[in-house]
C-alpha positions as CSV (number, residue, x, y, z in Angstrom):
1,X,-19.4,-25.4,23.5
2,X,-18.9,-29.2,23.7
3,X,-18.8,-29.6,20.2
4,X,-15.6,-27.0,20.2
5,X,-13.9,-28.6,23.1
6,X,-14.3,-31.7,21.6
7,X,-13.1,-30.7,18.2
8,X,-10.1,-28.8,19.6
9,X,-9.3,-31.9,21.4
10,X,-9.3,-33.9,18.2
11,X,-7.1,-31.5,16.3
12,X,-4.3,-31.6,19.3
13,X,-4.5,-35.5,19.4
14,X,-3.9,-36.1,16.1
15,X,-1.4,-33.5,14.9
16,X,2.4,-32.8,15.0
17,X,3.8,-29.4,16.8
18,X,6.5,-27.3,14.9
19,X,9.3,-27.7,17.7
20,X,12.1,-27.3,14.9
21,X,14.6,-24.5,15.5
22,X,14.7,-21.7,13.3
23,X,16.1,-22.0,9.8
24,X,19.6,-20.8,9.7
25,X,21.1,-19.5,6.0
26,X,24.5,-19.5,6.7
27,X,26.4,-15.7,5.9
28,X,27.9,-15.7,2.2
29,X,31.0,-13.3,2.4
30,X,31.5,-12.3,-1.0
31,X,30.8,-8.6,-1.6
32,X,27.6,-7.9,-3.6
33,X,28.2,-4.9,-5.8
34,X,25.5,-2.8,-6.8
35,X,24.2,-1.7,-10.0
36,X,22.3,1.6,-11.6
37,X,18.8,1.0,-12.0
38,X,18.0,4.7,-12.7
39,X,16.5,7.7,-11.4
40,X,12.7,8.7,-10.7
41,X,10.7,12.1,-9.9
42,X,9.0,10.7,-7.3
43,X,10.2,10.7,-3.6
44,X,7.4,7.7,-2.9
45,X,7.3,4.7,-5.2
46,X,5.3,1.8,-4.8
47,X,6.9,-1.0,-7.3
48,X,4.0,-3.9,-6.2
49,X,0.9,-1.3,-7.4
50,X,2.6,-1.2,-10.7
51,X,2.9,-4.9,-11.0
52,X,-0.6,-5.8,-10.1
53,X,-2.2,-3.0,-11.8
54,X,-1.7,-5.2,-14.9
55,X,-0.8,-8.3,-13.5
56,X,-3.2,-10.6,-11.6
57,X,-1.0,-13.3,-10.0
58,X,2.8,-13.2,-9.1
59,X,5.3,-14.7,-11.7
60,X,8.7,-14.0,-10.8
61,X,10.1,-13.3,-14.6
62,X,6.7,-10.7,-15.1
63,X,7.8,-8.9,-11.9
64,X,11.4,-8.2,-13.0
65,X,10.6,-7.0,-15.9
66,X,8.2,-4.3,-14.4
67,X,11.2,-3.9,-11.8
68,X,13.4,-2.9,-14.7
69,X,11.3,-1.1,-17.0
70,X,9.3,1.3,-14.7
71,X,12.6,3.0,-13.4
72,X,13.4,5.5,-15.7
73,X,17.5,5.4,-16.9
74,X,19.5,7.2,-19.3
75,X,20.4,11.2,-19.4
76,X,18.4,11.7,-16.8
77,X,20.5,10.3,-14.0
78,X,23.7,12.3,-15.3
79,X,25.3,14.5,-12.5
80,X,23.1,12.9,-9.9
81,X,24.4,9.2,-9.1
82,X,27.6,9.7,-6.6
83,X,29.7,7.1,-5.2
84,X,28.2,3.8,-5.8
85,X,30.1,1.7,-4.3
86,X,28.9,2.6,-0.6
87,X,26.3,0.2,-1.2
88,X,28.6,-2.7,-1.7
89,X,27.3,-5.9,0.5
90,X,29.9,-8.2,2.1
91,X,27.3,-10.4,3.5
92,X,23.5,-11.4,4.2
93,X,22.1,-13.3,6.7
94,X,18.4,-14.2,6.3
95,X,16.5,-16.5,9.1
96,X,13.2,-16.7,11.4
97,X,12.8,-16.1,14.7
98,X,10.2,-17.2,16.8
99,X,8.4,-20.9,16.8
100,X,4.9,-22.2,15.1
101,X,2.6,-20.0,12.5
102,X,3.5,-16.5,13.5
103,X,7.3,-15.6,13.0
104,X,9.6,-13.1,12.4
105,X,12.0,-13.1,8.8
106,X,14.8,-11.5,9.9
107,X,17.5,-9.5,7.3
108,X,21.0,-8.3,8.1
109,X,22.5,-6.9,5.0
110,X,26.0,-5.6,6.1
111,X,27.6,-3.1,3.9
112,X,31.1,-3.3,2.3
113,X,32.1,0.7,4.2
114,X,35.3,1.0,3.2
115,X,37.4,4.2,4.7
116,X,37.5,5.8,0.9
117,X,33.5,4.6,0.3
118,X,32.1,5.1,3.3
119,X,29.8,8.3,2.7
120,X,26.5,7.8,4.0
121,X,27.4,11.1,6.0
122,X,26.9,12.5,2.2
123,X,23.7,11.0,1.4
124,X,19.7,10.9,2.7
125,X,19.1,7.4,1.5
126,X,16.4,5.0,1.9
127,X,16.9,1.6,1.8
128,X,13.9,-0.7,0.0
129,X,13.5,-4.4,0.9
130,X,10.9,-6.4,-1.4
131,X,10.1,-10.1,-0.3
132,X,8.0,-12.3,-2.7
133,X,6.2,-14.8,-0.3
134,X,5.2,-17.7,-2.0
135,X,0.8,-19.0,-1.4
136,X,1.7,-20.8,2.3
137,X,2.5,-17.2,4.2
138,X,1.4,-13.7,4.5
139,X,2.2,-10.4,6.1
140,X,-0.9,-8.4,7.7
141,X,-1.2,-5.4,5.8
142,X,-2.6,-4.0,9.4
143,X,0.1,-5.3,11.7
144,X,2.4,-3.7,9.1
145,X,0.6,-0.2,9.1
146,X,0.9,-0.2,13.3
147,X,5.0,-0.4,12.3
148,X,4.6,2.3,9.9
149,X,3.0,4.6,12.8
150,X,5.0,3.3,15.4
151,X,8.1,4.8,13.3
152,X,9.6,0.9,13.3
153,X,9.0,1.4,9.1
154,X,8.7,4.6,6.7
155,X,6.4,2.6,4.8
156,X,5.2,-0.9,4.0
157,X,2.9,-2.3,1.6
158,X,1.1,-5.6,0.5
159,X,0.5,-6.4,-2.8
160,X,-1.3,-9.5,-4.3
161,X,-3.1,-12.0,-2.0
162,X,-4.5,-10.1,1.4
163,X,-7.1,-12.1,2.7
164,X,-5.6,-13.2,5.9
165,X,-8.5,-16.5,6.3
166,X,-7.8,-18.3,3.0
167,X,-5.7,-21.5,3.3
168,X,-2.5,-22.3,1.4
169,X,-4.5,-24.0,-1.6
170,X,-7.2,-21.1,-2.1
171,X,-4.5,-18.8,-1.9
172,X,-2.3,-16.8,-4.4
173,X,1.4,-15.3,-4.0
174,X,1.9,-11.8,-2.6
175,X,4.3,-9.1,-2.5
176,X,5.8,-7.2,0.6
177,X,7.7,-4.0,0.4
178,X,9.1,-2.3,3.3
179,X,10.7,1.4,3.4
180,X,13.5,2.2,5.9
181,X,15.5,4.7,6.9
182,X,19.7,4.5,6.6
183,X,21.1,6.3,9.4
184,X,24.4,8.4,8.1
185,X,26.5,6.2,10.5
186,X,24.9,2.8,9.4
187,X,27.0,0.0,8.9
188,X,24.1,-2.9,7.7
189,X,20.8,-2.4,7.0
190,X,18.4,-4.6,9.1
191,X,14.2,-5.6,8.8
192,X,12.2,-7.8,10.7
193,X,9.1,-8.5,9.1
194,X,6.2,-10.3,11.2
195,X,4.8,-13.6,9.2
196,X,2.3,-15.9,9.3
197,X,1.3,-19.5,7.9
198,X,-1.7,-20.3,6.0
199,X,-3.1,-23.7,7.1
200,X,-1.3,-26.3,4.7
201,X,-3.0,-29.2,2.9
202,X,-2.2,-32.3,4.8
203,X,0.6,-34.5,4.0
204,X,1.9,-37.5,5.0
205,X,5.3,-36.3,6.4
206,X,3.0,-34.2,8.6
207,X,5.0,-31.3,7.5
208,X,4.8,-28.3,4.7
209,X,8.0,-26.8,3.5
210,X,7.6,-23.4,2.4
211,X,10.1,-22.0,1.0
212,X,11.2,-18.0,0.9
213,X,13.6,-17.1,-2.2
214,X,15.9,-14.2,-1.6
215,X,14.6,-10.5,-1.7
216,X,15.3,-7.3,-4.1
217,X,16.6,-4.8,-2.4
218,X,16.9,-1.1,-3.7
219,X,18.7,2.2,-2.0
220,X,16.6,5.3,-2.9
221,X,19.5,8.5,-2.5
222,X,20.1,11.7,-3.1
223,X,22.8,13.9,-2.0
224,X,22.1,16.4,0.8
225,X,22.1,19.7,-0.1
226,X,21.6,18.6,-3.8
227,X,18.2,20.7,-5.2
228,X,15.3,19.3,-7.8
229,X,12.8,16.0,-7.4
230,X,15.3,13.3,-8.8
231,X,16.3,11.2,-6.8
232,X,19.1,7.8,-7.7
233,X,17.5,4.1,-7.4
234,X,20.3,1.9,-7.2
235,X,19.5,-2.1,-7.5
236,X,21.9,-4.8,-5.3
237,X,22.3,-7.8,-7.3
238,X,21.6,-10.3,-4.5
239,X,23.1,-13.2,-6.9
240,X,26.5,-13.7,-5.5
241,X,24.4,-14.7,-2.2
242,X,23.5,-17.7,-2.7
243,X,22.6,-19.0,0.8
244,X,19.7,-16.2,1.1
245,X,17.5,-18.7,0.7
246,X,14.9,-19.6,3.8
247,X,13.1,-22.5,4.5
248,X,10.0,-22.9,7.0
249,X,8.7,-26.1,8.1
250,X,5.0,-25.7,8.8
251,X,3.1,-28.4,10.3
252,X,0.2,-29.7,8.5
253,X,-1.2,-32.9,10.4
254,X,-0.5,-36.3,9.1
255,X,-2.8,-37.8,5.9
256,X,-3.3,-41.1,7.7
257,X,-5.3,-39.4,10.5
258,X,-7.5,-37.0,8.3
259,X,-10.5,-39.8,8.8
260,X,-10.1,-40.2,12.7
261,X,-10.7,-36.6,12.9
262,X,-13.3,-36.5,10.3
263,X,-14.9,-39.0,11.9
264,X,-14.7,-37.7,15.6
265,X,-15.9,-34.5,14.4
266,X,-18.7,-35.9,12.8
267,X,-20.3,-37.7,15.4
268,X,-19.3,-35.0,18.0
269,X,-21.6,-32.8,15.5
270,X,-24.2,-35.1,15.9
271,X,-24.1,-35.6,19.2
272,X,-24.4,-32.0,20.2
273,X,-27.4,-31.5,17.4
274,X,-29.6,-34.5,18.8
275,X,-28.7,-33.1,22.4
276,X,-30.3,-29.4,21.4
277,X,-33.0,-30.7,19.6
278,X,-33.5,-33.1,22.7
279,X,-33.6,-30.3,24.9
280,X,-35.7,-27.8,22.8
281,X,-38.5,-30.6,23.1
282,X,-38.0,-30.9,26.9
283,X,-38.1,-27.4,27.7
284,X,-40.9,-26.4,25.2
């Protein structure tokens, strides 16, 4: 017990607090029009099992290829696709909420309803957010799956890296996918997804910037009333956004003290061992 007070101690002495305010990305008002990617059988799809099914580490050119070749496209998508341009985006705003290792990304995609597009009333339609988080964070594929029961999600999934203990240099890229429903009188589409920090090498700004690239998002429709399995996958080019971009300062304990707590925790170690060996002999 003294040895873990005393190392706690050590680690609070000698390292900085995140205290920063959450990273802003300013809203980009140019309208984002979307683009066919096709139209699938399947009412579920999961697009991070395909990738790492043949893929053992995230690499952002790999993934958009298996994003637009497992979507089938062609005839089949005649007479289904209707009205395309009700998934127009006039703006994104991407930041996080909350303070130190555990945080919230928060998306607010607001749609470009015009009177003559607006026609969700039309449409059962999904809307499919996919965030690439780079090695420093990770979502809990548990904490997820109590928003998935809680009805928060219609489904979530982590792909790639899930060990929740490794650190940011033991640890590989992942892939979060989140399922949610768009109400018939929605206006923008918005997720909160809980995050948390790996434990950063040290560095001597004190600090590690990770940095969260913009997501790809994907509206899953079909017309109500419409019979048959297919349903339209429709891809928003998120290109025209340029601000989507978020950046979270994690801290990871300044370089120049890594021996003062080495050396602390050493001979706090040794301390408490010659103390239990001390008294093993005295009460033996």
């Amino acid at each position: 017990m003294g040895l873990m007070v005393l190392s706690i101690w050590c680690i609070s002495a000698f390292s900085n607090t995140d205290g920063s305010a959450p990273q802003v990305s300013p809203t980009n008002k140019e309208i984002s029009n979307p683009s066919v990617m096709g139209c699938l059988l399947s009412l579920h799809y999961d697009h991070g099992d395909s990738y790492f099914y043949n893929h053992s580490g995230l690499s952002d050119p790999e993934f958009n290829d298996v994003l637009n070749l497992d979507i089938l496209s062609g005839d089949s998508c005649d007479g289904i696709i209707y009205d395309i341009e009700m998934f127009g985006l006039s703006s994104l705003t991407r930041y996080l909420i909350g303070e130190g290792s555990h945080r919230q990304l928060f998306t607010s995609m607001l749609f470009d309803n015009q009177p003559e597009t607006a026609k969700f009333h039309e449409h059962s339609c999904v809307g499919i957010l996919i965030e690439r988080l780079p090695a420093g964070v990770f979502a809990d594929h548990f904490q997820l799956q109590h928003l998935v029961d809680h009805n928060v999600f219609l489904g979530a999934y982590v792909h790639g890296d899930r060990n929740l203990e490794l650190p940011s240099a033991l640890s590989n890229g992942s892939i979060v996918e989140v399922h949610t429903n768009i109400r018939s009188d929605a206006d923008k589409l918005v997720v909160r997804l809980p995050l948390h920090a790996r434990y950063p090498p040290i560095d001597s700004s004190g600090y590690a910037n990770i940095t969260i690239g913009r997501p790809d998002v994907f509206m899953r429709c079909r017309q109500k009333g419409s019979k048959g399995g297919y349903f339209s996958w429709f891809f928003i080019d998120m290109g025209s956004f340029s601000k989507s971009i978020v950046t979270w300062r994690i801290p990871s304990g300044y370089e120049a003290h890594a021996w003062v707590v080495t050396t602390v925790t050493f001979l706090s170690a040794l301390v408490c061992s010659v103390l239990i060996i001390l008294s093993s002999l005295y009460f033996m």
